[in-house]
DSSP file (Angstrom, degrees, kcal/mol; ACC not computed):
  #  RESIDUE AA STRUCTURE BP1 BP2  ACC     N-H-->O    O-->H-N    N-H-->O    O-->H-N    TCO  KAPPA ALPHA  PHI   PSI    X-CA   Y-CA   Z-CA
    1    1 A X              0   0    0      0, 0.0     5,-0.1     0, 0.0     2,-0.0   0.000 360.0 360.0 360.0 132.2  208.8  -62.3  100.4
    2    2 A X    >>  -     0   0    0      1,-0.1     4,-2.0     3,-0.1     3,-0.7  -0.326 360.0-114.9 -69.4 158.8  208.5  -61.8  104.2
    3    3 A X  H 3> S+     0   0    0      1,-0.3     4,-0.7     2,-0.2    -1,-0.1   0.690 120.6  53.0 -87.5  -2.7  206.1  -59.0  105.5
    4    4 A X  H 3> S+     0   0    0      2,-0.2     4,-1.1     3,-0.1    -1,-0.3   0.776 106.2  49.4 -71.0 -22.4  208.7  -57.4  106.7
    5    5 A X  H <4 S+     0   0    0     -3,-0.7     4,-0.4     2,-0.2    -2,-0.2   0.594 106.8  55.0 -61.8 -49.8  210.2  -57.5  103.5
    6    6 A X  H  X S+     0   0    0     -4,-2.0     4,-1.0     2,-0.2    -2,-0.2   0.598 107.3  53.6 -96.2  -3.0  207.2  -56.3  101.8
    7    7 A X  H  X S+     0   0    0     -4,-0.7     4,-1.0    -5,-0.2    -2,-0.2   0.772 102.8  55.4 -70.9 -29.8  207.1  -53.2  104.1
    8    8 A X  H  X S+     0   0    0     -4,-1.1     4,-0.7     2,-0.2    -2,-0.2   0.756 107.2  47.6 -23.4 -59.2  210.1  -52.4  103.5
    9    9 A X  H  > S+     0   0    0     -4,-0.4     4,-1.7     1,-0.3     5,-0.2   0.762 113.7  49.2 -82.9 -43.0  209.4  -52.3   99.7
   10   10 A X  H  X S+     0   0    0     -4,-1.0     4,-1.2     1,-0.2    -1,-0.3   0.920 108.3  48.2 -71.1 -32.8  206.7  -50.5  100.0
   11   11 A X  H  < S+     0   0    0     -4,-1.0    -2,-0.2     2,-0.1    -1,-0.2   0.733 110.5  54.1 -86.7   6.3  208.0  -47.9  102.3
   12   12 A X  H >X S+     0   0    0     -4,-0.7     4,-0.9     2,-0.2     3,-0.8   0.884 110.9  47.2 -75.5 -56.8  211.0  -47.4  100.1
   13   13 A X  H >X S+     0   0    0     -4,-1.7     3,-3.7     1,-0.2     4,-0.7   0.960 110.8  46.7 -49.7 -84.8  208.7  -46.8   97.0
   14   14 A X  H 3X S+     0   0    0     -4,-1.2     4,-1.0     1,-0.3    -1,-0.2   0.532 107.7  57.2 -57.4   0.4  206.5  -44.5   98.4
   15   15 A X  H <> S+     0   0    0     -3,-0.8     4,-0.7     2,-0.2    -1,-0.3   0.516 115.0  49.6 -85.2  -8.4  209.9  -42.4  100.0
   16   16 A X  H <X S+     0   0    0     -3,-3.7     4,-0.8    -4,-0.9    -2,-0.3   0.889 107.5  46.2 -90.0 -22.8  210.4  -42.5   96.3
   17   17 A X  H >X S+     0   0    0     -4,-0.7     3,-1.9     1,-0.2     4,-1.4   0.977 114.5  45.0 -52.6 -74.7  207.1  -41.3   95.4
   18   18 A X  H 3< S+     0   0    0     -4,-1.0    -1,-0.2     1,-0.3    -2,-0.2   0.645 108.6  64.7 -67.7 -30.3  207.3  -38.6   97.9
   19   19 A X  H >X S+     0   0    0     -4,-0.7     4,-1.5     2,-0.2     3,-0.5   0.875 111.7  35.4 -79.4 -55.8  211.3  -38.0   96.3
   20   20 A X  H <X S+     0   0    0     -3,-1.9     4,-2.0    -4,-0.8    -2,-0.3   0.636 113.4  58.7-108.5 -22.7  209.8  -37.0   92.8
   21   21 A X  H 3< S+     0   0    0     -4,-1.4     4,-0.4     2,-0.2    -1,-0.2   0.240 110.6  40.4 -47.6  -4.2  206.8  -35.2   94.0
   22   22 A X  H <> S+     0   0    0     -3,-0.5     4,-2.3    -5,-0.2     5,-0.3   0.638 111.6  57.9-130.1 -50.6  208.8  -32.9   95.9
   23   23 A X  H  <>S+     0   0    0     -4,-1.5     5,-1.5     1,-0.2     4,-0.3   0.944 111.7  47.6 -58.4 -56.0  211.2  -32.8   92.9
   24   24 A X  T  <5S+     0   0    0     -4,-2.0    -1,-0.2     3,-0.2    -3,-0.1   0.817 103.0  51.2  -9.2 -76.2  208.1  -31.6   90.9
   25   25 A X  T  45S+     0   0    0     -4,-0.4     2,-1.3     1,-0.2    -2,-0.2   0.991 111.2  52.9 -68.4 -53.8  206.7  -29.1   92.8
   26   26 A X  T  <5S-     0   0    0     -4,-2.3    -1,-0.2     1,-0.2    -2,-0.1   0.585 125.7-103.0 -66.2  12.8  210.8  -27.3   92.9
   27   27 A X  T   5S+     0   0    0     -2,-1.3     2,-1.6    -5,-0.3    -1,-0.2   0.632  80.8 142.8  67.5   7.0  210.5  -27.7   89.0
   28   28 A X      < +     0   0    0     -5,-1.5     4,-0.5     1,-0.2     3,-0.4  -0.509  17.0 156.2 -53.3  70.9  212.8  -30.8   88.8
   29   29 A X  S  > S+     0   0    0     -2,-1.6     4,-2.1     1,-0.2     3,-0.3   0.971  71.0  50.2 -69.6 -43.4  210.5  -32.3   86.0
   30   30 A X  H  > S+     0   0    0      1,-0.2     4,-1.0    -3,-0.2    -1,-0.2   0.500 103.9  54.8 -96.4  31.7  213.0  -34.3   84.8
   31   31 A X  H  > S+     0   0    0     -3,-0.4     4,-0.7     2,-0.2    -1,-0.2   0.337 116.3  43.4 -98.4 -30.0  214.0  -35.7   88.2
   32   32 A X  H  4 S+     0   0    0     -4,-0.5    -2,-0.2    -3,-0.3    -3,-0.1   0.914 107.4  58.7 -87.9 -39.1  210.4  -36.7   88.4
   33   33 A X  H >X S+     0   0    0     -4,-2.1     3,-1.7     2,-0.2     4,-1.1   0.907 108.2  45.5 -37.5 -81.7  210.1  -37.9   84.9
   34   34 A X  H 3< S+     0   0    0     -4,-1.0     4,-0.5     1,-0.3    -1,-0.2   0.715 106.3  57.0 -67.9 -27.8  212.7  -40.3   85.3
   35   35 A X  T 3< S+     0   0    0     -4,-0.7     4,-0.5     1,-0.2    -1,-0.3   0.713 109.4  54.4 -73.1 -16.5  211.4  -41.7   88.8
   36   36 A X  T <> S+     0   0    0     -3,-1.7     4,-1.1     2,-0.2    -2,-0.2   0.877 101.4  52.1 -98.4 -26.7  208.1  -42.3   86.8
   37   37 A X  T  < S+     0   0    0     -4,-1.1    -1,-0.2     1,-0.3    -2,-0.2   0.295 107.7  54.2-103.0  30.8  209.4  -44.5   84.0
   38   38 A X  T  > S+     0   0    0     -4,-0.5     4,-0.7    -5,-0.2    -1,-0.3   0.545 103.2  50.0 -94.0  11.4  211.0  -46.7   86.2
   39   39 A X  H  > S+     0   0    0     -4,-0.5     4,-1.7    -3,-0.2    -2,-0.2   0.664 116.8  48.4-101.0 -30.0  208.0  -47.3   88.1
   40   40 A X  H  X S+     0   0    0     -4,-1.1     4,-1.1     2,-0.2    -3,-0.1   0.741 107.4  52.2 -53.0 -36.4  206.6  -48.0   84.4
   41   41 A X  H  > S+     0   0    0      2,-0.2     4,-2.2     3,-0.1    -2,-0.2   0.857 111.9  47.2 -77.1 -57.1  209.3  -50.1   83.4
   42   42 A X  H  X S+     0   0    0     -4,-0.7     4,-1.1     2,-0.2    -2,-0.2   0.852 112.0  50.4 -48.2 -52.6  208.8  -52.4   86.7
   43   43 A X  H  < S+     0   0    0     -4,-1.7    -1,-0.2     2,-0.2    -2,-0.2   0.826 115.0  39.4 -51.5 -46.2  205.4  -52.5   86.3
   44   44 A X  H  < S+     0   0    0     -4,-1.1     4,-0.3     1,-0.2    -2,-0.2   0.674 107.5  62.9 -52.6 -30.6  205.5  -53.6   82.7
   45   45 A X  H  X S+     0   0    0     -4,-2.2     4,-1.9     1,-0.2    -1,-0.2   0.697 114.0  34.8 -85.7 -43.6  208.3  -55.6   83.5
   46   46 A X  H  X S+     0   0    0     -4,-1.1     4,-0.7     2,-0.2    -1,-0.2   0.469 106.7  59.5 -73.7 -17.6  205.5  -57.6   85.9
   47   47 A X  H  > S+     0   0    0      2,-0.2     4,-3.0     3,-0.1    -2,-0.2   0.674 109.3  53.7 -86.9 -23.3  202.6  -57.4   84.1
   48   48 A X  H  > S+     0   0    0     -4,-0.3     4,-1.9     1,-0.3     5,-0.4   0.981 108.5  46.6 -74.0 -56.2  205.2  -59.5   81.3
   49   49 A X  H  X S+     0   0    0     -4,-1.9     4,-0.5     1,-0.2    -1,-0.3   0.858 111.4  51.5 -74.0 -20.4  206.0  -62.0   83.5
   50   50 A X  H  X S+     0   0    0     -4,-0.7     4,-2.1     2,-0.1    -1,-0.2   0.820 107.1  52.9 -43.4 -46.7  202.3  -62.5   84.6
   51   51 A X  H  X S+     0   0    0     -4,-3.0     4,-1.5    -3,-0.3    -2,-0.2   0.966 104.5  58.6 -72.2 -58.8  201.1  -62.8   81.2
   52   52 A X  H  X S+     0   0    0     -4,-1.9     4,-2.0     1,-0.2     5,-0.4   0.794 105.9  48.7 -31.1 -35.3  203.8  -65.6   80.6
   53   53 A X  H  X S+     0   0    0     -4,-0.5     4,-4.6    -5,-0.4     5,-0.3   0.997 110.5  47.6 -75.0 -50.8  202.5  -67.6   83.2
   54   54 A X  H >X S+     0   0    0     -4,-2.1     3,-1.3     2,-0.2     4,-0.7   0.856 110.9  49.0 -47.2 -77.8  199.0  -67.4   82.2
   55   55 A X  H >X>S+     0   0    0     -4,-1.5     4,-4.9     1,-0.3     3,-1.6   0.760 113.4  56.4 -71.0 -46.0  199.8  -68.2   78.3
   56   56 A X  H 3X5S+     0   0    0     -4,-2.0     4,-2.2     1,-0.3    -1,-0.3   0.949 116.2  35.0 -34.4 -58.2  201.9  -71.3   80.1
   57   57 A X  H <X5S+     0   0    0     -4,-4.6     4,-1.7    -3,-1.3    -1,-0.3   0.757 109.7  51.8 -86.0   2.3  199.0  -72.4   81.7
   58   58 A X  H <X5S+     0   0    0     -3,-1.6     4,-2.5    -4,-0.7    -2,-0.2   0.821 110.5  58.7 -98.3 -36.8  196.3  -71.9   79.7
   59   59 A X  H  X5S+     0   0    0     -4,-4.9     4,-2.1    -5,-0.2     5,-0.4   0.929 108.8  48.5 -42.2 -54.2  198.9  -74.0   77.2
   60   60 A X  H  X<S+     0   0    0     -4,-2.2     4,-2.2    -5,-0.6     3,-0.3   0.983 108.2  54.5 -51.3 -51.6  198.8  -76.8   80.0
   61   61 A X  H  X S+     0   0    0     -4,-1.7     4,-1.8     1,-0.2    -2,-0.2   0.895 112.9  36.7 -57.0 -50.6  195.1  -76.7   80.2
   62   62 A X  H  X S+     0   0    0     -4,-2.5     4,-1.5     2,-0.3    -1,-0.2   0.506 114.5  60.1 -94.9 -13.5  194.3  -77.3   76.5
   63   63 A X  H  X S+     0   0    0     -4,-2.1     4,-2.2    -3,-0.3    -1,-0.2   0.828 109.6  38.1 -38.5 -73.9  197.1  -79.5   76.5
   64   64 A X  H ><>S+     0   0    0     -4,-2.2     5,-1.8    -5,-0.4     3,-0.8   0.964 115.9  56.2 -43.4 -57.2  195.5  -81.7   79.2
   65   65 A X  H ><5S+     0   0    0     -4,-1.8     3,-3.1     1,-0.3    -2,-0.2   0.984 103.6  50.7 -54.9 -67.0  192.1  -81.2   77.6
   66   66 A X  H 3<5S+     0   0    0     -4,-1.5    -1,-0.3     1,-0.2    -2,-0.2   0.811 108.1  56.6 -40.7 -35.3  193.2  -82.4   74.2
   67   67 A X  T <<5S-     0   0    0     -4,-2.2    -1,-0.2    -3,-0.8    -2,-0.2   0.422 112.7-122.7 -67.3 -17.6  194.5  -85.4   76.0
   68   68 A X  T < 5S+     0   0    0     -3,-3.1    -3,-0.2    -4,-0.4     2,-0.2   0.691  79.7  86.6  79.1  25.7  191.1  -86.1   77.5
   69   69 A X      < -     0   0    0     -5,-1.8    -1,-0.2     3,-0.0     2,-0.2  -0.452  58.7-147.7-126.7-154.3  192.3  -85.9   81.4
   70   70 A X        -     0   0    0     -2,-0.2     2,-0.5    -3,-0.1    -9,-0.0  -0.688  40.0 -62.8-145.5-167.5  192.7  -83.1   83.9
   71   71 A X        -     0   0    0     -2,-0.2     5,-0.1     2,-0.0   -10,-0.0  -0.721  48.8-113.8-101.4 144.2  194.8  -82.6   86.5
   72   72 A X     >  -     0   0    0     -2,-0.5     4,-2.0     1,-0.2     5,-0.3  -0.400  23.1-116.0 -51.3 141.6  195.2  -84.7   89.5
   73   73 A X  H  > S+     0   0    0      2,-0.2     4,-1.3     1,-0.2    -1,-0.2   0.794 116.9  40.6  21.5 -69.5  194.5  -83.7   93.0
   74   74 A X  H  > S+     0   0    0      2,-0.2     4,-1.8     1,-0.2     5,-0.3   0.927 108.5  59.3 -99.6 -24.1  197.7  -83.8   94.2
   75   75 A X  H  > S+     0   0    0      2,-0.3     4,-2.8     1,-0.3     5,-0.2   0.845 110.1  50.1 -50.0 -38.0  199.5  -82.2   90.9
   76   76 A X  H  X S+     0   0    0     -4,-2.0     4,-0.7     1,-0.2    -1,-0.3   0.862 113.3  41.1 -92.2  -8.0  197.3  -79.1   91.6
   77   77 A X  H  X S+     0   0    0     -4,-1.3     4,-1.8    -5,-0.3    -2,-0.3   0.825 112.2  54.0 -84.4 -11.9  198.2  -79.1   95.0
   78   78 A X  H  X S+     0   0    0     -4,-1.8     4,-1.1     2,-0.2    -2,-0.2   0.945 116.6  43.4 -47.0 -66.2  202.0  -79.8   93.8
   79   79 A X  H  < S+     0   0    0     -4,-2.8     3,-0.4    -5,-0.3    -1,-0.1   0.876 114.7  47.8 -73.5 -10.5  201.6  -76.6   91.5
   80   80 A X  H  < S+     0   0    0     -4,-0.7     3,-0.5    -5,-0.2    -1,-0.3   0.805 112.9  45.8 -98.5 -19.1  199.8  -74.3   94.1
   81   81 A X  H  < S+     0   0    0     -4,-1.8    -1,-0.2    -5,-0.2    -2,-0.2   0.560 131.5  21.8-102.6  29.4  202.0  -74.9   96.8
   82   82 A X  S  < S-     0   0    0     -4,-1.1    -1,-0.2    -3,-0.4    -2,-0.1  -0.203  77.6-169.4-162.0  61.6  205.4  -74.4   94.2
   83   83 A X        -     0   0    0     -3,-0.5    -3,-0.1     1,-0.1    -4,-0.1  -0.270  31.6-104.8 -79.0 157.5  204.1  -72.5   91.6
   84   84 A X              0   0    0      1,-0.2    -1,-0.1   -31,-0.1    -2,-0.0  -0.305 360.0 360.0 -84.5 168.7  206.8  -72.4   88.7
   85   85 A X              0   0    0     -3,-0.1    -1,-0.2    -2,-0.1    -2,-0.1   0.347 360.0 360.0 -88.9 360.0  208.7  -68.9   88.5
């Protein structure tokens, strides 16, 4: 993502913040409610796909290790400058 891109996304979320806060105070709970488990859902949704990568790699590592090598030089720079999705 471009920083413009991610300013964007951020000022879109927080007009959404601001959306369901406002909805709140008028006593639209469940206008508020709903703006908060998607922001739950998104999150979870990210924290899941984080954790995949880690188990992936920590699978790689112990992989390698059992194998009695490491990784090259240029394979970790191969993986930091195209890390898999």
């Amino acid at each position: 993502m471009t920083t413009s891109t991610d300013a964007r996304s951020q000022l879109v979320e927080l007009a959404a913040e601001r959306d369901a806060l406002r909805a709140q105070l008028e006593g639209d709970l469940p206008s508020a409610t709903r703006w908060l488990q998607r922001k739950v859902w998104r999150q979870a949704a990210a924290l899941d796909a984080l954790h995949r990568r880690v188990v992936s790699q920590r699978f790689v590592l112990r992989t390698l290790d059992e194998l009695g090598r490491s990784l090259t030089a240029a394979e970790y720079r191969a993986d930091r400058e195209h890390p898999a999705a």
